[in-house]
N, C-alpha and C positions, 0 to 999 in steps of 0.2 A: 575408122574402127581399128583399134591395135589387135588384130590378129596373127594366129600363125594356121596358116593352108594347109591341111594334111592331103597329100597324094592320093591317089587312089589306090587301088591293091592294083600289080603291074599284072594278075592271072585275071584280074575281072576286066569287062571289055567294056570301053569307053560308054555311057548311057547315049541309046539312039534320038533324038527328035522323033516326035510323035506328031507334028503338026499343031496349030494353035488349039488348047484345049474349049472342048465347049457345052464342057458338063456345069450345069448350074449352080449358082454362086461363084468363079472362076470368071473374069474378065480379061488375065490376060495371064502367061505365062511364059518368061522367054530366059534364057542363059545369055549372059553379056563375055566378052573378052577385050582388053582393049578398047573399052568404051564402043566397042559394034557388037548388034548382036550375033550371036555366035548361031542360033536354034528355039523356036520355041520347044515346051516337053511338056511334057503329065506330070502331076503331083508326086507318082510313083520314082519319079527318075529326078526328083529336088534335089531330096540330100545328096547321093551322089554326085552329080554336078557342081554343088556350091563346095565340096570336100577338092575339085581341081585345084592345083595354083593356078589364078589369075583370074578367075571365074567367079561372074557374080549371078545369084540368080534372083530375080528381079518377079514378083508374084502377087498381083491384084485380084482381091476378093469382093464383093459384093453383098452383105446380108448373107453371108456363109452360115448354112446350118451345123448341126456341133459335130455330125462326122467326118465331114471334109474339115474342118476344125483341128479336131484326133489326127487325121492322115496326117496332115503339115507337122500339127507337134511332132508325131513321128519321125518326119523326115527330117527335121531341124533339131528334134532334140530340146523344146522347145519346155520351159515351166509348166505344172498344170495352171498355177494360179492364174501366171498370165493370158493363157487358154481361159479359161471359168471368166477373165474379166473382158477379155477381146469377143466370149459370144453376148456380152448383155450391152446395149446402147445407153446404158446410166452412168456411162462415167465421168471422174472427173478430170480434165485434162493433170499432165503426171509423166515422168521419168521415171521410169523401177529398171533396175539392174538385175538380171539372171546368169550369173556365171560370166560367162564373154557373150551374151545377148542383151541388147536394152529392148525396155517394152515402153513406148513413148504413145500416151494417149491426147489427141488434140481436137477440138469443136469447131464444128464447121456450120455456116453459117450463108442461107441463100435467102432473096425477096420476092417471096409468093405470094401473089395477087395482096400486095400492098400488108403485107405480114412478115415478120422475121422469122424463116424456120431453122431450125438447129439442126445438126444432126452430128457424127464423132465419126474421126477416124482414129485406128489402134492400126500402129507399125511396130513390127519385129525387125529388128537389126541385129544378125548377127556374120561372124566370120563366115563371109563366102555368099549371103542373103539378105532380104530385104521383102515383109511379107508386110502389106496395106492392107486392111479392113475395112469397110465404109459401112457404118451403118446412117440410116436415114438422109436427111437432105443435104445431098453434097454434089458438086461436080464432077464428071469426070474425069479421073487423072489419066485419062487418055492424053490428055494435052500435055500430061508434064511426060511423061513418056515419048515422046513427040517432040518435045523439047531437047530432052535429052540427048536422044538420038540423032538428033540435027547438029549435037556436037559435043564427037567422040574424046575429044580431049578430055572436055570437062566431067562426061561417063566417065573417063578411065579412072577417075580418082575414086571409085568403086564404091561401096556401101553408103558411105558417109553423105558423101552428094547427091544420092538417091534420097536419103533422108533430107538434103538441104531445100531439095528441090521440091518434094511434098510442103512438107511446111510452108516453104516460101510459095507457095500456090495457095495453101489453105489460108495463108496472113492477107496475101495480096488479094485473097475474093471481099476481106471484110469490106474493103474499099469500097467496090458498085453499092454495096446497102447502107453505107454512112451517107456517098454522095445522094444515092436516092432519096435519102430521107429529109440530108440537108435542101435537098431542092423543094420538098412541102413545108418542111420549116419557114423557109423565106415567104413561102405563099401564107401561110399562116401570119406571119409578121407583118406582112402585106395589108391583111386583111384585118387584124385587129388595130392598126392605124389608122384604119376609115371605120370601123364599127364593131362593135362587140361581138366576138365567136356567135354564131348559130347554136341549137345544140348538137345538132351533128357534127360540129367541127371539133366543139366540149371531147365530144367521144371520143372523135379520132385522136385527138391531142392526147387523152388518156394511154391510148392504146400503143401512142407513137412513146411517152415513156416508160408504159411499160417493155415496150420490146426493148426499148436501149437496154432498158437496167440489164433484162437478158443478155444481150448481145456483151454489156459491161461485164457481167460474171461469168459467161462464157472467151471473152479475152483477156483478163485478167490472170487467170492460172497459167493460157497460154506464152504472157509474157514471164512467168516460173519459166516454165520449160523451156523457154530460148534462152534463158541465163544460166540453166545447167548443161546445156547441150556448147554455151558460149568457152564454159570453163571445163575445158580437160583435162582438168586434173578432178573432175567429182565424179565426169562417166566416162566410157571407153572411147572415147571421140578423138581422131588423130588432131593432133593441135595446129593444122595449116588450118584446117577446117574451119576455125574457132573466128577469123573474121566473115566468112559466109553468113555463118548464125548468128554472128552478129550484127550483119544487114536485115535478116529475118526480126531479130529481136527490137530493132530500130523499128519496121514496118507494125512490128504488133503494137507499141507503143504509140506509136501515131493511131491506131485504132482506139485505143483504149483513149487515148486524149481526145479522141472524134467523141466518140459514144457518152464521155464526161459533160463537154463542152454543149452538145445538141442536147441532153438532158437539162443542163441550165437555163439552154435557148426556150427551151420546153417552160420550163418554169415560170422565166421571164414572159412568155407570151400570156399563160396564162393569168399572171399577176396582173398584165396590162390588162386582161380580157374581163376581169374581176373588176380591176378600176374603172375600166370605160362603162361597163353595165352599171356600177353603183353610182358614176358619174351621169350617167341616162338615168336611173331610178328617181336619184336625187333632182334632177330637172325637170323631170314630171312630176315629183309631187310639192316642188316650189311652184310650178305651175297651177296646179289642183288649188292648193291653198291660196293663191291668189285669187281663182276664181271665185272661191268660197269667199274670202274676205269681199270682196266686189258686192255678190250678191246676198251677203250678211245686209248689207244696207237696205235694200228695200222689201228682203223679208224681215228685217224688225218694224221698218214703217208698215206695210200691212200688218204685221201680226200688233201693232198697238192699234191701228185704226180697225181694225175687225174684231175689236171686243165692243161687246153689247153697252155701252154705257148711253145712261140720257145726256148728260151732263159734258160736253165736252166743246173746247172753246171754238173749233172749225169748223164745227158739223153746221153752223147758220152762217159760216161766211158763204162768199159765192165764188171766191177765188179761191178758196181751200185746198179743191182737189188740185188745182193749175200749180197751186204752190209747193203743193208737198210732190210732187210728178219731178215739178221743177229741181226740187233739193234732193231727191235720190238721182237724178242726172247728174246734177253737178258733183253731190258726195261721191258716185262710182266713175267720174271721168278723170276725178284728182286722186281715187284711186288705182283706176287703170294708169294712169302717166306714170304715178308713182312706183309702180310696180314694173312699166317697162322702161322706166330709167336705171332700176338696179338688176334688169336681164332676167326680173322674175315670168316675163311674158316676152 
């Protein structure tokens, strides 16, 4: 982030830590220096803080209601708009510029009981800060904090890599739910190879692309926003930075080609699954129709022999019945061979 650090006033006295905050919606709050942290603090004592040289203040939210919201903007200085768009969970992933703050909103993406749920997080980046929003299904970025922290070098490059490192969390979870999926795909593949879908599986196949499409239109915007975050000269982004995110932008691409790809797979299974049933339909009623052909034979010889006539040249032989027995056997045995010579039986 190309900033400049304003001092503090040298008569106001350094803002104190207050201990990890743990009033609701707040998950963590800390001041960094030097890629360590320096203090966790309260909302009240932000700006302050993020106004030192050297100092970054590093502030994860949770489903924050809109007045602790207000307090942040406050201390940040922060846009309404982008406030008005960070309290609603509708949005669409996006880089928006506010003065020397960005507002970068991106979709996150977890596998609940065999379901893709969505959810957004919205980060504020500006000189001296770094405020995450999480609304709905997402993981904890306790772990990238955790990360971080485990190595100060790469904290110390401040703001910027706080945001590389969110991101690159949020990219790298599409992962588990492309592999999860791919692994019922192949079972599905499996299975329409020895016999036509069920319909429960019909279902589920439904349901599996529709999530992709989801999960497609929710990393699609997000491979936008690692292409402006790539290029620094469109946002405030120090340009060392610009290969980081573009390891990020590499990972979101790979999702998006996952999510294309298993959509296809999707298709293809069930085009097989289509083929194979009309291919069974078709077999059973070449089947049916064989039958019937067979037994056309000796329902037309009774229904000729079971009409009332005096006059008819068999009725006084005494071999008549033996002989017409006789030729519906042979007529339906040269019709059964015939039929399981060409695999109709």
């Amino acid at each position: 982030m190309r900033h400049v650090t304003t001092p503090a006033p040298a008569e106001a006295p350094a803002p104190q830590g207050r201990g990890r905050p743990r009033e609701p919606g707040v998950v963590a709050a800390g001041v960094y220096a030097g890629g360590r942290r320096v203090v966790d603090i309260a909302i009240e004592d932000a700006g302050a803080w993020s106004k030192r040289p050297g100092h970054v203040v590093w502030i994860g939210l949770h489903e924050p209601d809109a007045a602790l919201l207000q307090r942040i903007a406050r201390q940040f200085d922060l846009h309404e708009l982008a406030i008005e768009d960070a309290s609603k969970a509708h949005q669409q992933p996006k880089v928006e510029r506010y003065g020397d703050a960005l507002f970068v909103v991106a979709r996150t993406a977890q596998l609940v009981q065999d379901h893709i749920v969505f959810g957004e997080t919205h980060i504020f980046v500006g000189p001296g800060f770094v405020v995450s929003v999480r609304h709905g299904a997402s993981t904890s970025y306790g772990a990238v904090r955790e990360r971080c922290e485990s190595c100060p070098g790469s904290l110390a490059k401040g703001e910027d890599y706080i945001l590389y490192a969110i991101l690159d969390f949020i990219v790298d979870n599409y992962r588990p739910v492309t592999e999860s999926i791919m692994a019922e795909v192949e079972t599905l593949e499996e299975v329409v190879l020895q016999r036509p879908l069920a319909r429960h599986e019909v279902d589920r196949l439904y349901r599996l692309r529709r999530d992709l499409l989801r999960l497609r239109r929710a990393v699609g915007p997000v491979v936008d926003v690692c292409k402006r975050l790539e290029h620094a000269d469109n946002v405030a982004i120090d340009a060392e930075m610009a290969p980081l995110f573009r390891d990020v932008l590499d990972h979101a691409k790979r999702a998006e080609e996952d999510a294309d790809s298993l959509r296809e797979i999707l298709a293809f299974v069930f085009e097989a699954s289509m083929m194979a049933g009309q291919a069974q339909q078709t077999d059973i009623a070449r089947r049916l129709a064989a039958w019937a052909a067979i037994l056309a034979v000796p329902t037309a010889v009774a229904g000729i022999y079971g009409m009332n006539f005096e006059h008819m040249p068999e009725l006084k032989w005494q071999y008549g019945y033996y002989a017409v027995l006789g030729f519906i056997v042979a007529v339906c045995s040269v019709l059964y061979w015939q039929f399981r010579k060409r695999g109709w039986l």
